[in-house]
LUMPA-929968 format. One record per residue (C-alpha): residue number from 1; residue in three letters; y, z, x. Coordinates in nm, 2 decimals. Example, Ala and Ser with C-alpha at 12.3 -4.5 7.8 and 13.67 -1.06 7.14 Angstrom:
LUMPA-929968
PT  resi  resn       v       w       u
PT     1   ALA   -0.45    0.78    1.23
PT     2   SER   -0.11    0.71    1.37
end
This chain:
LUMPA-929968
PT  resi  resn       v       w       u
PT     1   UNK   -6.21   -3.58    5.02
PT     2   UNK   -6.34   -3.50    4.68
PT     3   UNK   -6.59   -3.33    4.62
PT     4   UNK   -6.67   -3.16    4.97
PT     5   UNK   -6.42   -2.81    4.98
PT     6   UNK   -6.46   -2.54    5.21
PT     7   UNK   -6.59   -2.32    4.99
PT     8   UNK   -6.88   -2.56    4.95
PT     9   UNK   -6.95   -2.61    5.30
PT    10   UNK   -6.89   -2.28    5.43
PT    11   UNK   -6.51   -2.27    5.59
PT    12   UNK   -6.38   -2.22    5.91
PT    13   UNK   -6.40   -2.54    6.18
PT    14   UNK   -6.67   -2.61    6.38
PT    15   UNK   -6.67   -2.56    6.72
PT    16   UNK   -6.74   -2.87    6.92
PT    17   UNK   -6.78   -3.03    7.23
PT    18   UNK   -6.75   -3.38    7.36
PT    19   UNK   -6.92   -3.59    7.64
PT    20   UNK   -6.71   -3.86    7.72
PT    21   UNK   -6.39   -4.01    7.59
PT    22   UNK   -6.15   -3.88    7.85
PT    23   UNK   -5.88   -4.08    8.03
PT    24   UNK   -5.93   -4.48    7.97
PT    25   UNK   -6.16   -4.45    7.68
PT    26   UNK   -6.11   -4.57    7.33
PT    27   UNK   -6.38   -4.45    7.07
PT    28   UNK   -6.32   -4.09    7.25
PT    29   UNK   -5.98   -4.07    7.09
PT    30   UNK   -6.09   -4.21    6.73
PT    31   UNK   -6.39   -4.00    6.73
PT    32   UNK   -6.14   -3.71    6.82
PT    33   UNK   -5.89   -3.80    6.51
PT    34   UNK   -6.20   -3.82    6.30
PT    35   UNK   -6.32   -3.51    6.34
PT    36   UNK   -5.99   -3.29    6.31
PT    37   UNK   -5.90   -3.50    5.96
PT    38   UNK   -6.00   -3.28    5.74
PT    39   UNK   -5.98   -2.95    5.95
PT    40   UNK   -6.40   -2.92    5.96
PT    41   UNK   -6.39   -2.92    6.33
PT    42   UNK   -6.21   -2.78    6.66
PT    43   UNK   -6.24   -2.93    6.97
PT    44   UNK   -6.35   -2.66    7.26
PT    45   UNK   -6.50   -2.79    7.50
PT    46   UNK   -6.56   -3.15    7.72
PT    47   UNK   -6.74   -3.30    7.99
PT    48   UNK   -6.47   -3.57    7.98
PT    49   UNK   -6.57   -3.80    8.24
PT    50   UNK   -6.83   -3.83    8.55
PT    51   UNK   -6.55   -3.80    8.71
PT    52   UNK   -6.46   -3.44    8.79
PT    53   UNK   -6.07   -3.54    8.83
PT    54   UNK   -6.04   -3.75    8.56
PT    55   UNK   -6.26   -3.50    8.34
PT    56   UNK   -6.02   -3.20    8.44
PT    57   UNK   -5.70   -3.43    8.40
PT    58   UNK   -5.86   -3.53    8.03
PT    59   UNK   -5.92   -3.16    7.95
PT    60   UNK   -5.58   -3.07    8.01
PT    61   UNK   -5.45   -3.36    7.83
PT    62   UNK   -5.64   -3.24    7.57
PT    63   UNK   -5.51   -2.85    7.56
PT    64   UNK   -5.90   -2.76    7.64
PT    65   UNK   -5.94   -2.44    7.83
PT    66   UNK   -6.00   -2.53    8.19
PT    67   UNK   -6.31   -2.31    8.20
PT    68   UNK   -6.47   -2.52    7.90
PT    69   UNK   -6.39   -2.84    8.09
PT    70   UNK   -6.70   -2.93    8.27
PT    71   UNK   -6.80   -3.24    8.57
PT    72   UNK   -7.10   -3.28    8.33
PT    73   UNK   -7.29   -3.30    8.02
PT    74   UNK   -7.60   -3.09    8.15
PT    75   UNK   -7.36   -2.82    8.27
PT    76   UNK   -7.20   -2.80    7.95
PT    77   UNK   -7.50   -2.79    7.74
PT    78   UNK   -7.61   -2.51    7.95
PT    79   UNK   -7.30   -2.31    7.95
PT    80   UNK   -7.21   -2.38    7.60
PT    81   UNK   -7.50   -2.23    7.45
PT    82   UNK   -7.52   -1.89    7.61
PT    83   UNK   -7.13   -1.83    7.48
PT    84   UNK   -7.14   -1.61    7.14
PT    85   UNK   -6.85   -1.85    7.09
PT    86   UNK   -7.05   -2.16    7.20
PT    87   UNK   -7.01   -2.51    7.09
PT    88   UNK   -7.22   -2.56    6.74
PT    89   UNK   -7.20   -2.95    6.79
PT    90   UNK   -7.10   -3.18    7.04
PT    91   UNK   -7.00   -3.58    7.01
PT    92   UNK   -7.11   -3.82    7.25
PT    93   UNK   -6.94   -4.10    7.30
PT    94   UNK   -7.03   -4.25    7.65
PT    95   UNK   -7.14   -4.57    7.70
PT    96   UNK   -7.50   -4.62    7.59
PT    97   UNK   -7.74   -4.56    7.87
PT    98   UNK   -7.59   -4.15    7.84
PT    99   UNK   -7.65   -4.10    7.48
PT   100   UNK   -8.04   -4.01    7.55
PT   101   UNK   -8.02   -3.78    7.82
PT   102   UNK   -7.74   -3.58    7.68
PT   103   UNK   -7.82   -3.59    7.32
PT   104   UNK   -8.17   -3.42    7.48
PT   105   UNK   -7.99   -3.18    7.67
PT   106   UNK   -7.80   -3.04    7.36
PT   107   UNK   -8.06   -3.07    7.14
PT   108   UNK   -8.26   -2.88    7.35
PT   109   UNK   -8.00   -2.60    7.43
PT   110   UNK   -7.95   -2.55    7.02
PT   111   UNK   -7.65   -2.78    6.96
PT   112   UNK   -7.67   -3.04    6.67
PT   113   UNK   -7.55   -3.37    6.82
PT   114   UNK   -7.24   -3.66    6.69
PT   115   UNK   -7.35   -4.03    6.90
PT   116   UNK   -7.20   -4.32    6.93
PT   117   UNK   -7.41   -4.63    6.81
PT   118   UNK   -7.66   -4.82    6.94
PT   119   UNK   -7.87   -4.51    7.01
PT   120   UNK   -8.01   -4.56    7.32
PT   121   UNK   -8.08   -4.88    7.57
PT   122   UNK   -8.45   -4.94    7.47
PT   123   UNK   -8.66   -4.86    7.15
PT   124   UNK   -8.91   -4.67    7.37
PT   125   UNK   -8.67   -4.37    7.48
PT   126   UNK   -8.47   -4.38    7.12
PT   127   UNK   -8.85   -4.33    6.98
PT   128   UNK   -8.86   -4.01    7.22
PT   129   UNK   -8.55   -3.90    7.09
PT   130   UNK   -8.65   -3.88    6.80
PT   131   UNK   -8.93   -3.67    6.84
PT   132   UNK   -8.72   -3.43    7.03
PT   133   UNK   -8.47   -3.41    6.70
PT   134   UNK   -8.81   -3.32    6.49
PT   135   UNK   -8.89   -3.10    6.71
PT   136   UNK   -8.56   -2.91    6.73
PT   137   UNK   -8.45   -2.93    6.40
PT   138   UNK   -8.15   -2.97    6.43
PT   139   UNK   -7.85   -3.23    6.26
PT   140   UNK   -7.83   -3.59    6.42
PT   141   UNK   -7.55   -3.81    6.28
PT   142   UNK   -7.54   -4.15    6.44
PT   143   UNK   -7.19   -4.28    6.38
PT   144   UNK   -7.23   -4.59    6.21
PT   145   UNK   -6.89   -4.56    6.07
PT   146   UNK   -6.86   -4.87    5.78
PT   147   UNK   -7.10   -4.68    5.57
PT   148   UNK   -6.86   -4.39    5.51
PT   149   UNK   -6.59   -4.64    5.36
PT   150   UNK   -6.57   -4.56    4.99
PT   151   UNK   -6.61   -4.99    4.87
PT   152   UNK   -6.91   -4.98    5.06
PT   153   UNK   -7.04   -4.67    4.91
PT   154   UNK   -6.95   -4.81    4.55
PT   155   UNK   -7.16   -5.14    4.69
PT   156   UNK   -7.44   -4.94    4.80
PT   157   UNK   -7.47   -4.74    4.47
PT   158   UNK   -7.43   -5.08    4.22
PT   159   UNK   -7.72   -5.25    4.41
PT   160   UNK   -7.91   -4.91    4.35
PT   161   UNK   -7.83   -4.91    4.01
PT   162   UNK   -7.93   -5.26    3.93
PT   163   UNK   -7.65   -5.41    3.88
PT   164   UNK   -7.66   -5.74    4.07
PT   165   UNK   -8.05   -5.75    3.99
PT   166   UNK   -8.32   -5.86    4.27
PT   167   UNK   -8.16   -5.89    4.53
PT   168   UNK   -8.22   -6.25    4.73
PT   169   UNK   -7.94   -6.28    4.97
PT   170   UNK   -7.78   -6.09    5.21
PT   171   UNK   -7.52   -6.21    5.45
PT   172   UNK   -7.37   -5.99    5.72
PT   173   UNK   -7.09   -6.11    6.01
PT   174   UNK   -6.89   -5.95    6.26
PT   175   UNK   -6.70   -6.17    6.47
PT   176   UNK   -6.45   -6.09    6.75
PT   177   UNK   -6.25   -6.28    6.98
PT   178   UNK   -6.13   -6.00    7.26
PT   179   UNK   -6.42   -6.11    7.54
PT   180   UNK   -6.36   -6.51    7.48
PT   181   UNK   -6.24   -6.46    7.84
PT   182   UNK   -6.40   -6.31    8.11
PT   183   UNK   -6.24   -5.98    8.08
PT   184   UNK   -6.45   -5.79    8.29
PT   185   UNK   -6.37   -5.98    8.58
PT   186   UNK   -6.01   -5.82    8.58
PT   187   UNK   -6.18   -5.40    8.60
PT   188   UNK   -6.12   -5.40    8.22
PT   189   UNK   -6.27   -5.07    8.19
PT   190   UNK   -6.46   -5.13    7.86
PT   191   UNK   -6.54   -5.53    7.89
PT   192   UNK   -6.74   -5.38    8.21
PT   193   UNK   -6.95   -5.15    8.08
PT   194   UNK   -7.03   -5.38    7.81
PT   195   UNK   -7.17   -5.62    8.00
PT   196   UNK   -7.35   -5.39    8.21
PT   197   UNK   -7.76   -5.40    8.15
PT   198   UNK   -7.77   -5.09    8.31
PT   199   UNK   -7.48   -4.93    8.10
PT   200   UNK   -7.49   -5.09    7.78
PT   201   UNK   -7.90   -5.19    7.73
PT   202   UNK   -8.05   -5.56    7.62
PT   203   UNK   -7.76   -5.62    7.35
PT   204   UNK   -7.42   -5.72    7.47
PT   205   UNK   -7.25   -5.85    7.10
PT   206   UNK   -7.57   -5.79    6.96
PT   207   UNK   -7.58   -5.42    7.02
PT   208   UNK   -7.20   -5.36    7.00
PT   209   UNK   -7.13   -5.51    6.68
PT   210   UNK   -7.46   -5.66    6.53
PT   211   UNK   -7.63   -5.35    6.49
PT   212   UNK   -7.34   -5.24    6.27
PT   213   UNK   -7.36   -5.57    6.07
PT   214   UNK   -7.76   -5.52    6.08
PT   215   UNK   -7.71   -5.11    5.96
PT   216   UNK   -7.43   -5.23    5.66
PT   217   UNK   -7.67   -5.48    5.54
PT   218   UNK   -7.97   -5.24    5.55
PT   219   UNK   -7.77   -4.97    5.40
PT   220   UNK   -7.60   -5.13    5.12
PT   221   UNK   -7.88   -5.35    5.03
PT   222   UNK   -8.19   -5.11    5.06
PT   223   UNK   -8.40   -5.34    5.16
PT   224   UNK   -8.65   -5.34    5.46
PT   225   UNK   -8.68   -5.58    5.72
PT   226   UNK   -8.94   -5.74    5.78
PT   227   UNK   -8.89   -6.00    6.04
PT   228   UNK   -8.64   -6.21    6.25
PT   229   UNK   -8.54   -6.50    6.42
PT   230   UNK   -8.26   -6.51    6.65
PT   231   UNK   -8.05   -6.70    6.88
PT   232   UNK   -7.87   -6.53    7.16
PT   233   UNK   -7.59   -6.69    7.37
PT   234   UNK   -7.39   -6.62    7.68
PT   235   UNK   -7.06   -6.88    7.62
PT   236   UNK   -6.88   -6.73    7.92
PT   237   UNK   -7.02   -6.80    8.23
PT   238   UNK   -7.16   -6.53    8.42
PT   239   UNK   -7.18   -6.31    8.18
PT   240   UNK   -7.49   -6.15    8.19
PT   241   UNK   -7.55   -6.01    7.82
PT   242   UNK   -7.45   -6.19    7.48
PT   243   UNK   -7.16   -6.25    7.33
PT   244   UNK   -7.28   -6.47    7.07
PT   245   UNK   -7.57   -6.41    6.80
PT   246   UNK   -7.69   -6.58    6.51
PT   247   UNK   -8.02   -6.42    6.34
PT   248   UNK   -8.19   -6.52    6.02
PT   249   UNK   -8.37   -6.19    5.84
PT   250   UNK   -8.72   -6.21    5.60
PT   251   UNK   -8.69   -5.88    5.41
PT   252   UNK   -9.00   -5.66    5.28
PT   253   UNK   -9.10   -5.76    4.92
PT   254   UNK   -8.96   -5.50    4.69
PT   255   UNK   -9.29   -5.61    4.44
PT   256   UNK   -9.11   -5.77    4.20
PT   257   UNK   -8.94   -6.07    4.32
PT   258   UNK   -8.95   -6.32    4.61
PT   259   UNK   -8.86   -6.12    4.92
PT   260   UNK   -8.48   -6.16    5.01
PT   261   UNK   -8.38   -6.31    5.29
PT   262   UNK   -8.05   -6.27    5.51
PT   263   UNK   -7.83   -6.39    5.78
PT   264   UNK   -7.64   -6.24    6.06
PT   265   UNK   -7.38   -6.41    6.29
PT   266   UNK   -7.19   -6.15    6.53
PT   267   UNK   -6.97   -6.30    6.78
PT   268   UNK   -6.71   -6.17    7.05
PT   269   UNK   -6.61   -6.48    7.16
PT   270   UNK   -6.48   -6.65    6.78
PT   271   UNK   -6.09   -6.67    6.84
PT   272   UNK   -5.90   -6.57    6.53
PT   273   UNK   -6.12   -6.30    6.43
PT   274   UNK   -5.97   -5.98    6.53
PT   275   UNK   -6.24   -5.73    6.38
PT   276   UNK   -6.41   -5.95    6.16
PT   277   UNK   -6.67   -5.75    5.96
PT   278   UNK   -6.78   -5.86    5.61
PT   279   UNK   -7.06   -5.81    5.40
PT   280   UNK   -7.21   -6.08    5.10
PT   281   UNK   -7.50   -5.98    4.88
PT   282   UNK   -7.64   -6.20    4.61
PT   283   UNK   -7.87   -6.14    4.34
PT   284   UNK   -8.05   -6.23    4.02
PT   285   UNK   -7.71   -6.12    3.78
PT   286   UNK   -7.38   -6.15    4.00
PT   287   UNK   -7.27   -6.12    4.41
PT   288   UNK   -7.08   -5.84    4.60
PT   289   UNK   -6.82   -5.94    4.90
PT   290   UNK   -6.64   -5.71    5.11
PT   291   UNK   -6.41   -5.74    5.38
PT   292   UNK   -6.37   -5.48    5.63
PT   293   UNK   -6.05   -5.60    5.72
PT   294   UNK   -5.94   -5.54    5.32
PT   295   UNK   -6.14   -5.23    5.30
PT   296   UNK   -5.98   -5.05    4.96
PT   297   UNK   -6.09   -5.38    4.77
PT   298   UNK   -6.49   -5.51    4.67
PT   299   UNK   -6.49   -5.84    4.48
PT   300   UNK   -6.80   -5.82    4.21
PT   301   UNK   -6.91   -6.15    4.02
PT   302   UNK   -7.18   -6.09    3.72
PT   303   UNK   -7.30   -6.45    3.69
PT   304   UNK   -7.09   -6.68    3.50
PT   305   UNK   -6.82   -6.43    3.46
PT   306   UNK   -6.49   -6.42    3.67
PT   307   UNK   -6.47   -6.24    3.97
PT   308   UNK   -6.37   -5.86    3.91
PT   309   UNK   -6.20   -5.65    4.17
PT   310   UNK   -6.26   -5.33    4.22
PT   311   UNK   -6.02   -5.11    4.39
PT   312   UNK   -6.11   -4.77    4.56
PT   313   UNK   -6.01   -4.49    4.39
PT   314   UNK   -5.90   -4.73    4.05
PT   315   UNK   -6.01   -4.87    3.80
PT   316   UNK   -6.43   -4.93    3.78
PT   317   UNK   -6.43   -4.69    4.07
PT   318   UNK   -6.77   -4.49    4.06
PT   319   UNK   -6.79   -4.12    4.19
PT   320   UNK   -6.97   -4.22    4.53
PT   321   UNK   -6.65   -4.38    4.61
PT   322   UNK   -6.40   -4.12    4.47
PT   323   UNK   -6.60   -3.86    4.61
PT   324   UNK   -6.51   -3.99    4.98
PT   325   UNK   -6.12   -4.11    4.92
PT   326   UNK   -5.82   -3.90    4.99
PT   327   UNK   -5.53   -4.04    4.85
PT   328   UNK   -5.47   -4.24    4.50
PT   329   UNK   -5.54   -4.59    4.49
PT   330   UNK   -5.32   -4.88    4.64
PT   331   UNK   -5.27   -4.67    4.92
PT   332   UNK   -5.46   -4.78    5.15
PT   333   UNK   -5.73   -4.59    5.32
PT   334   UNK   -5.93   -4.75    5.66
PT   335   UNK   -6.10   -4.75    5.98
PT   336   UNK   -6.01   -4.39    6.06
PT   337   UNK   -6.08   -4.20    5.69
PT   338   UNK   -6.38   -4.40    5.76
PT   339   UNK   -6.48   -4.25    6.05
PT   340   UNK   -6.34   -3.90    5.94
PT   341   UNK   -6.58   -3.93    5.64
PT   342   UNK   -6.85   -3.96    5.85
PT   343   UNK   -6.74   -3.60    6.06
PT   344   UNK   -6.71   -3.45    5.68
PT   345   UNK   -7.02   -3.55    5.59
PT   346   UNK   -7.15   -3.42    5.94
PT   347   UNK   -7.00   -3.10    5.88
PT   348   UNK   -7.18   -3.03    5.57
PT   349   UNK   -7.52   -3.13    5.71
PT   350   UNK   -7.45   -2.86    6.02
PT   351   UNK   -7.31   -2.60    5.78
PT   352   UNK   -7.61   -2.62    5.55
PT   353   UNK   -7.81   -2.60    5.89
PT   354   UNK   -7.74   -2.38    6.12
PT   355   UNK   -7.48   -2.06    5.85
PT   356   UNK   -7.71   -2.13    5.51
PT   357   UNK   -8.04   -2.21    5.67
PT   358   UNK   -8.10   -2.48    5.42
PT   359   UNK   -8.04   -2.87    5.38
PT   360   UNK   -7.72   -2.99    5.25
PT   361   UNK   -7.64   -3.14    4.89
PT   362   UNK   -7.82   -3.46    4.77
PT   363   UNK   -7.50   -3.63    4.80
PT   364   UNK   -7.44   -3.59    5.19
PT   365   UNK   -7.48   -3.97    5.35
PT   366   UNK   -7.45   -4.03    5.70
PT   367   UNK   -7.67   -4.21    5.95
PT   368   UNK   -7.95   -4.06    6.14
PT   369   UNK   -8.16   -4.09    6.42
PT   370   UNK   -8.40   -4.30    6.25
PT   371   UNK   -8.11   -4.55    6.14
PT   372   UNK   -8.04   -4.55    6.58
PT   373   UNK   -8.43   -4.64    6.62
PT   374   UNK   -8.43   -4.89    6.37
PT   375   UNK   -8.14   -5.03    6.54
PT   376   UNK   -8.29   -5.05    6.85
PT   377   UNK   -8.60   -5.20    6.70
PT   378   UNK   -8.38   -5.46    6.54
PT   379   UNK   -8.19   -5.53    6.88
PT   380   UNK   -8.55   -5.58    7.10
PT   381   UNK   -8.69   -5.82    6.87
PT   382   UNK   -8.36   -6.02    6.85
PT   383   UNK   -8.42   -6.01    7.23
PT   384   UNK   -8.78   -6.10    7.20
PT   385   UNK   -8.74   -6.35    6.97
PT   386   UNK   -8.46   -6.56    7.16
PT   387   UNK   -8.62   -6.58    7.44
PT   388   UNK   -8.92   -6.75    7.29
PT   389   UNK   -8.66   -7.00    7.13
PT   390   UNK   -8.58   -6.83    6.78
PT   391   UNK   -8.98   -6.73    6.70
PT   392   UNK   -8.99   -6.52    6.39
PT   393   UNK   -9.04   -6.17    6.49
PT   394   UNK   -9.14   -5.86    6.34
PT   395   UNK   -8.96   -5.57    6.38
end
C-alpha cells in the first residue's frame, strides 16, 4: 500500500487475537488473510469457538500455541492482558449478539478491538458500547470493508471536492440470491445464525447487507440522514427475519440546496445476483456508478459529457486511491485488498495509540464505533418504520 511503510507506522506485527472464526466459519478466514496481507499483524492467540473441541481443533489448525487457545472470549481477555507479550488487538468475528460483550471485555482489559458489522443487536447496547470505547480510549475499527476499496475512496474524495456538485440522489443496492431457499432448514451453519433473533438482532438482510449498502452511501456521499421509510419482507416461509428490504432515505439539508434524497433495495433472495453491491450518486454537474462486482473501475459522467472511466491506480486516479492500491493498474485488486486495507489502516490507528501515544495521520480512514451505532440506528427505524406500513421515520 502506498503511502503507509513501516517506518511510518512503527514496524514489527501486531500481536492479535481473535474470537470466533474457527472450524465452519467464513469471515474468520477472510478476516485472518486480511490482516497478515501486509505483514502488520500476527495471529497469537484465539477463543475459536464456544465450543472447547472445536476451539482447540481450530487453534491447532491455525499453528496457535495450545496455551493461547482459549474455551472463551472472557478468559482470553483476562489472560491476554497480564502477558508482557499480550495480545495488542483482538478481531471479533462472531455472529452479532457476541460483538458487545466481548468487545467490552477487551476494551476493558486494554486491548483495542477489530468487529465484524452490524455492531451490536440493538441501538441501546451499541450506545453503551460506545461509551465504554470513550471511556477506554482505545482503537475501534468496525469492518465495513467496501470503504477501504480504492474506486470508492476516489468516489468519496470527488463528491468532497465538488465535483459532481449538490448532491440530490443517492442510490445504494445489495442483492443476493444464496437464501432464496430455505437454507437453514438443512443445519447450514451460517443461514442459521442468520435468521436467528437471538443471534443475529432485528435485521436479517437488512443488517447483513443493508447496513453496508446504508454505510457506502453515507460514506461516499457525506451526507446525513435524516429519515426513512422502509418495507421489510420475509419471501420464504417461516423465515423469521428479512430477506427482502426496500427503504427510501430524506437526507439532512446541506444549506444550500434541496435536501437529497436516496434509495436502498438489499435483497437475499434476488436470483442472479451473486454479491450484488453497487453504488449511484447524482448531482447538480455529473453522476458516479460503481460496481462492487467491477471494483478497479468507477464510471464518472459530468453532465452532457460522455461517460469517463476511471481506473484504480491509472489514469485520473487521485492519491486517496493510489495511496491504498498494491499493484499497477489492470491488475485487478478486490474483496480481499479491500478488507486488508482496512487491517492497514487499523494498524496505523493502534500504532499511533498505544507505541507513539498520539493519533494517527489525517489520512487514516476506517470505520468506527460511531459508524456501528449509526448502523444500528439505521436498522431499528427500518424496523420501526415497516411495521407501521413504510411511515417515514427519523433516525
Amino acid at each position: 500500500m502506498v503511502g503507509a511503510s513501516k517506518s511510518e507506522t512503527g514496524g514489527g506485527p501486531i500481536r492479535y487475537g481473535m474470537v470466533g472464526g474457527g472450524q465452519g466459519a467464513f469471515i474468520g478466514a477472510v478476516h485472518r488473510i486480511a490482516a497478515r496481507m501486509d505483514n502488520e499483524f500476527v495471529l497469537v492467540a484465539g477463543a475459536l469457538s464456544a465450543n472447547a473441541e472445536r476451539a482447540k481443533a481450530s487453534a491447532a489448525e491455525l499453528g496457535l500455541d495450545a496455551e493461547r487457545s482459549y474455551a472463551s472470549y472472557a478468559e482470553m481477555a483476562k489472560a491476554e492482558a497480564k502477558r508482557p507479550d499480550g495480545i495488542e488487538a483482538v478481531a471479533i468475528v462472531t455472529p452479532n449478539n457476541v460483538h458487545v460483550p466481548a468487545a467490552k471485555a477487551f476494551l476493558e482489559a486494554g486491548i483495542h478491538v477489530i468487529c465484524d458489522k452490524p455492531l451490536a443487536t440493538t441501538l441501546a447496547e451499541a450506545k453503551k458500547l460506545a461509551a465504554i470505547v470513550e471511556k477506554t480510549g482505545k482503537v475501534f475499527v468496525l469492518t465495513h470493508n467496501y470503504t477501504a476499496y480504492p474506486m470508492v475512496r476516489q468516489a468519496r474524495e470527488m463528491v468532497a471536492k465538488g465535483v459532481l456538485g449538490d448532491i440530490r440522489i443517492v442510490q445504494s443496492e445489495y442483492p443476493q440470491d444464496w437464501l432464496t431457499e430455505d437454507l437453514a432448514a438443512t443445519g447450514q451453519k451460517q443461514a442459521s445464525w442468520r435468521g436467528d433473533p437471538k443471534q443475529a438482532g432485528a435485521g436479517g438482510a437488512l443488517g447483513d447487507i443493508g447496513t453496508h449498502a446504508y454505510n457506502l452511501a453515507r460514506f461516499v456521499s457525506g451526507l446525513e440522514l435524516d429519515s426513512l421509510s422502509a418495507d421489510l419482507d420475509a419471501f420464504v416461509p417461516g423465515r423469521l427475519l428479512d430477506d427482502n428490504v426496500n427503504v427510501m432515505l430524506r437526507f439532512k439539508p446541506t444549506g444550500k440546496t434541496h435536501p437529497a434524497k436516496g434509495m436502498i433495495w438489499a435483497s437475499q433472495v434476488a436470483p442472479g445476483h451473486e454479491n450484488g453491491l453497487k453504488l449511484r450518486i447524482y448531482g447538480s454537474k455529473g453522476g458516479l456508478e460503481w460496481v462492487q462486482a467491477d471494483p478497479n473501475y468507477l464510471w464518472y459522467t459530468p453532465f452532457g459529457q460522455p461517460k469517463q472511466l476511471i481506473t484504480r491506480n491509472g489514469a485520473g486516479a487521485l492519491p486517496v486511491a493510489g495511496r491504498v492500491s498494491r499493484v499497477p493498474p489492470g491488475h485487478p485488486e478486490g474483496y480481499l485488498e479491500g478488507f486488508a486495507n482496512i487491517y492497514q489502516e487499523a494498524a496505523r490507528a493502534i500504532r499511533a495509540a498505544r507505541r507513539k501515544g498520539g493519533k494517527p495521520a489525517k489520512d487514516v480512514v476506517f470505520p468506527t464505533i460511531q459508524d456501528g451505532v449509526e448502523g444500528m440506528a439505521f436498522i431499528e427505524a427500518c424496523v420501526k418504520s415497516s411495521r407501521k406500513n413504510g411511515a417515514w421515520t427519523k433516525l
